[in-house]
N, C-alpha and C positions, 0 to 999 in steps of 0.2 A: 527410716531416715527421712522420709518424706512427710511425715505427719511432723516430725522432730522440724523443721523445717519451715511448715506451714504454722505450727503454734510461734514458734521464736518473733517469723516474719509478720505474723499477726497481733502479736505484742508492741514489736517495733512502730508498724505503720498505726496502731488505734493511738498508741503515743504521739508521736507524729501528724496526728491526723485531728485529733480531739479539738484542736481551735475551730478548722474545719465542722469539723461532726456538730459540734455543738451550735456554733453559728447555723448551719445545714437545719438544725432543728426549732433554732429560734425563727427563723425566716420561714418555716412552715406552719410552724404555731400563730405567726401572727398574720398570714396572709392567707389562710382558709382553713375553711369548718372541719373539722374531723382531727383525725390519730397524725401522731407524727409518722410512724410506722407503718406498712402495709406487710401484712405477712402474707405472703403469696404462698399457695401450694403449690409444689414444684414435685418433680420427677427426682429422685437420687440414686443412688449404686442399689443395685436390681429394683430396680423398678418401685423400692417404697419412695411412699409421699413423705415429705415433709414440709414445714414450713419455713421460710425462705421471708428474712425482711430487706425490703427496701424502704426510704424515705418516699414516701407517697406524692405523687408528680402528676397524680390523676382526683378528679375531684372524684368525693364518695361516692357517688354513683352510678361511678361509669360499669358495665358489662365488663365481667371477670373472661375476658378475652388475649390472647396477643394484641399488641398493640396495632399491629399491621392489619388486623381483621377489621376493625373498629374501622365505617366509612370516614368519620373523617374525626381522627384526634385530636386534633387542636382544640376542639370542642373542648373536650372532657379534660385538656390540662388544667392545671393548677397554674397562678399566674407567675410563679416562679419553676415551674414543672421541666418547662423546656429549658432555662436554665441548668437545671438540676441534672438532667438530662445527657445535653451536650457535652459537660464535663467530669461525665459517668460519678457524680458524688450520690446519687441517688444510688448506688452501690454500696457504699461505706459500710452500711450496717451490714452487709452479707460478711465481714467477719467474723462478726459472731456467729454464723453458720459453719465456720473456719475452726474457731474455738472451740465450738461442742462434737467436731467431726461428722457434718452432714457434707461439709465441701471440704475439698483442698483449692490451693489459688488457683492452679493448672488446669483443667481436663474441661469435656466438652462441656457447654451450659448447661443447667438443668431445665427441661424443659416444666412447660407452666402443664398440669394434670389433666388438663384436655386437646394438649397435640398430641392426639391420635398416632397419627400421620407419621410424627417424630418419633414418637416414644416405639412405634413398630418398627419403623428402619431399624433404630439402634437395637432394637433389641435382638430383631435378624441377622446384624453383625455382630455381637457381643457389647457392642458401645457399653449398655447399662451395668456390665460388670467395672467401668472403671468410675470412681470418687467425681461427681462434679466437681467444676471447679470456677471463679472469677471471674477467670479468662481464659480464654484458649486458643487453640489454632484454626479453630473455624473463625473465633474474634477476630483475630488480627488480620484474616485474608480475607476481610467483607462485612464480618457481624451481619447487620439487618440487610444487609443487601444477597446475603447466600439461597438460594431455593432450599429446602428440605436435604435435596437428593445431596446437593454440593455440601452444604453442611457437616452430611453424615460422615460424604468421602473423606473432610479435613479430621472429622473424629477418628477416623481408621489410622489415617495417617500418622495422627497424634498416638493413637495406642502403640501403631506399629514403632514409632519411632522412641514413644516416653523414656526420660532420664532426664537426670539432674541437670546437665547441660543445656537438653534441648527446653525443660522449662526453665532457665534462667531467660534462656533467650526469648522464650516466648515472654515473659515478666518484660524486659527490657521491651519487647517490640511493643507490646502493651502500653507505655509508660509512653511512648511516642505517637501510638494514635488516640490516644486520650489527650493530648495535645493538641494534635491536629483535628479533633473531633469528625474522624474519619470512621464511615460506614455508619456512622447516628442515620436515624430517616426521624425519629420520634422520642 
């Protein structure tokens, strides 16, 4: 039901979104050197890598790091990066990670293949047996602003709690602080 779900609503929104998406990629093609794309490795359900795109909001050569590690990011943004950023459009492409069944909307982020740190918690509590997802409930209660340990907790939470309701709701909570551009640092 949940994959049923995730394909429909992934249709819906790249329709939806495609003035968006397209625009998102003309404004990166013509304001810096490199790919429209950034394929990130990421963490997915047990623990395989995959690749994970976003619109690229970092010049090319910045260190394949989290962005909060990086002394000082502003650096390494792109001059529409933070833009992109603040109103999580730099996301958009991760549909297609939707479509081919690396992610669903829901469930905890995937982490990027060198948090350590992260990928051990979750895996200590079963976190990496559930589907990444878009968004989730560690997003909506802090995103960049959670320590590791807090992060995990809201992943537990989330597992403990997942159903159809509680991700609608987290969708909807979602939709509100992408708005308010709450919890961005970078």
């Amino acid at each position: 039901m949940k994959r049923i779900f995730d394909l429909m609503l992934a249709i819906l929104a790249s329709a939806l979104l495609a003035v968006v998406i397209l625009g998102a990629s003309i404004a990166i093609k013509l304001t810096s050197k490199g790919p429209i794309l950034y394929w990130s490795d990421r963490v997915g359900r047990f623990n395989r890598v995959f690749q994970m795109p976003k619109f690229r909001t970092m010049k090319v050569e910045t260190p394949v790091v989290a962005t909060h590690l990086l002394r000082n990011p502003d650096v390494h943004m792109t001059s529409i990066g933070a833009f992109l950023r603040k109103y999580s459009i730099d996301e958009l492409p991760q549909l297609w990670s939707i479509f081919v069944g690396h992610m669903s909307f829901v469930g905890p982020r995937p982490a990027l293949f060198n948090q350590y740190d992260l990928i051990t918690l979750r895996t200590k509590f079963g976190v990496e047996k559930m589907l990444p997802g878009l968004t989730g409930w560690a997003q909506i209660n802090g995103r960049d602003d959670l320590s590791i340990e807090l992060k995990v907790k809201f992943d537990l939470q989330y597992m403990e709690r997942q159903n159809f309701r509680f991700d609608l709701q987290i969708l909807i909570l979602t939709f509100f602080k992408v708005i308010e551009h709450s919890g961005v640092k970078h």
